[in-house]
C-alpha positions in Angstrom: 0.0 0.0 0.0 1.5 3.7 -0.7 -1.5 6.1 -0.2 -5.3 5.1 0.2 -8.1 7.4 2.1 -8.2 6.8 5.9 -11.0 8.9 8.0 -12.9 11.7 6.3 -10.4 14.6 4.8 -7.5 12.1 5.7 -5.2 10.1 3.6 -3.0 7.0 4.7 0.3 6.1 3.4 3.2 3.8 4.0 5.7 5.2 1.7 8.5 6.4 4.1 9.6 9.7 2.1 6.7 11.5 3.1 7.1 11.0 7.1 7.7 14.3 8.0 10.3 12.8 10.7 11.2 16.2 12.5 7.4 16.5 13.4 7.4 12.2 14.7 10.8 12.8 16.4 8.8 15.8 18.3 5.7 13.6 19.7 7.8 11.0 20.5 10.6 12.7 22.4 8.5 15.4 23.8 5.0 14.2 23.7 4.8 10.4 24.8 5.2 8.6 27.8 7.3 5.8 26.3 10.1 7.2 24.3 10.5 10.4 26.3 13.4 11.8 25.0 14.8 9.5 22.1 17.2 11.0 19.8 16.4 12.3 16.3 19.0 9.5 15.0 17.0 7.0 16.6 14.2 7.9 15.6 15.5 8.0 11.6 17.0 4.2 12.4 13.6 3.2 13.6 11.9 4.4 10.9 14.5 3.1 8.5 13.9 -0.6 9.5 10.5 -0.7 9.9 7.0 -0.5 7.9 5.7 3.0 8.7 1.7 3.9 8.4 0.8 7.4 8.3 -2.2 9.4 8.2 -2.2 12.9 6.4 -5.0 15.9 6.8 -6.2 17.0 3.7 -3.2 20.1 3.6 -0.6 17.5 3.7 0.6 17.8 7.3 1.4 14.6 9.2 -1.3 13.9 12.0 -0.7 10.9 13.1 1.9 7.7 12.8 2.6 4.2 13.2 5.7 2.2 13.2 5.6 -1.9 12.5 8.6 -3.9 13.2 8.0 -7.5 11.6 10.1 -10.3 10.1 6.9 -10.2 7.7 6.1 -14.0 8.2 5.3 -14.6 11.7 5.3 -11.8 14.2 5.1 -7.8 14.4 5.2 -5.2 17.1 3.1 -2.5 16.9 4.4 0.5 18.3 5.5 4.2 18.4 1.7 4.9 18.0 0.9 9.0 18.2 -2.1 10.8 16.9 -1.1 14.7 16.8 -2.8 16.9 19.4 -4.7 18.6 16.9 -6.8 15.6 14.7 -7.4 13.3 17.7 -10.7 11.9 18.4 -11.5 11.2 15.0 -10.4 7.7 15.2 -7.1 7.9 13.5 -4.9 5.5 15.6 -7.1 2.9 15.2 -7.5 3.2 11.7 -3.9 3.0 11.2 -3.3 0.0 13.5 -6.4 -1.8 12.1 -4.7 -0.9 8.3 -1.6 -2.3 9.6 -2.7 -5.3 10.9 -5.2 -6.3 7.7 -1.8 -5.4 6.0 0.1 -8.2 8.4 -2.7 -10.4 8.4 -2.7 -10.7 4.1 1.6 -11.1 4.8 0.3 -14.0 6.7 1.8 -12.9 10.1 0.2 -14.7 12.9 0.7 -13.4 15.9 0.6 -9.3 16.8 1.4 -7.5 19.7 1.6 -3.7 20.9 2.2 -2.3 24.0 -0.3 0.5 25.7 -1.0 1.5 29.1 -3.7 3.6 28.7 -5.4 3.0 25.5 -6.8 -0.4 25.4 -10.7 0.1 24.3 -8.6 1.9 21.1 -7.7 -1.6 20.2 -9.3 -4.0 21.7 -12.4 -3.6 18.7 -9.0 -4.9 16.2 -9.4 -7.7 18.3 -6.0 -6.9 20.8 -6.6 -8.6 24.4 -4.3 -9.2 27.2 -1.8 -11.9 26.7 -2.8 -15.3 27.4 -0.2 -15.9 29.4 2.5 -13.1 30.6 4.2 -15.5 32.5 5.4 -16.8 29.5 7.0 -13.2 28.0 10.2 -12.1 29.0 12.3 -8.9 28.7 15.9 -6.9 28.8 14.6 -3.0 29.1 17.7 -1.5 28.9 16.3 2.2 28.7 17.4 4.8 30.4 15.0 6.4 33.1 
């Protein structure tokens, strides 16, 4: 997919040369709770090696973004999620997660996961519930607090 209409007076796209990246390095660094000051060069790398959705208001400007990190056959992470203060409400994070994931699902990827502490009923109509068994998930968080 490259560009297709999302929500009324939006557009989607996945083509990476139109991510206005200063604008996604801003929400993410200074906006979000999760990657509260990341770097503008890890941001770029981020974006390099993964599939990016974003969703465009009809003057062009980037309102909101989504990044995918998949091996494209069997699993994906759906993260870095951020709806510009200006166009939320209107239902554009979960159309870009629900595009991404009938994108993954076509790929024949299998299992999905994302990450959210405060936006579940977003995601749960995609069909995202809690994991059937955490016990069985491990991690290294090596961030900085």
């Amino acid at each position: 997919m490259t560009a297709t209409p999302g929500p009324e007076g939006y557009e989607t796209s996945t083509d990476p040369a139109r991510i206005d990246v200063p604008q996604v390095h801003r929400w993410l660094s200074e906006q979000s709770y999760w990657a509260a000051g990341r770097s503008l060069a890890t941001v770029e790398s981020a974006i390099e090696g993964s599939r990016c959705y974003s969703a465009f208001s009809a003057d062009g400007a980037q309102a909101a973004f989504a990044r995918i990190v998949t091996d494209g056959a069997t699993f994906a992470w759906i993260c870095d999620v951020f709806v510009g203060g200006d166009h939320r409400g209107l239902g554009l994070g979960r159309h870009l997660v629900g595009t991404a994931v009938a994108d993954l699902t076509a790929m024949g990827v299998a299992r999905v996961v994302l990450a959210t502490r405060d936006a579940h009923e977003v995601y749960r109509p995609l069909g995202f519930g809690a994991l059937p068994d955490p016990s069985m998930w491990m991690l290294i968080d090596n961030r900085r607090t």
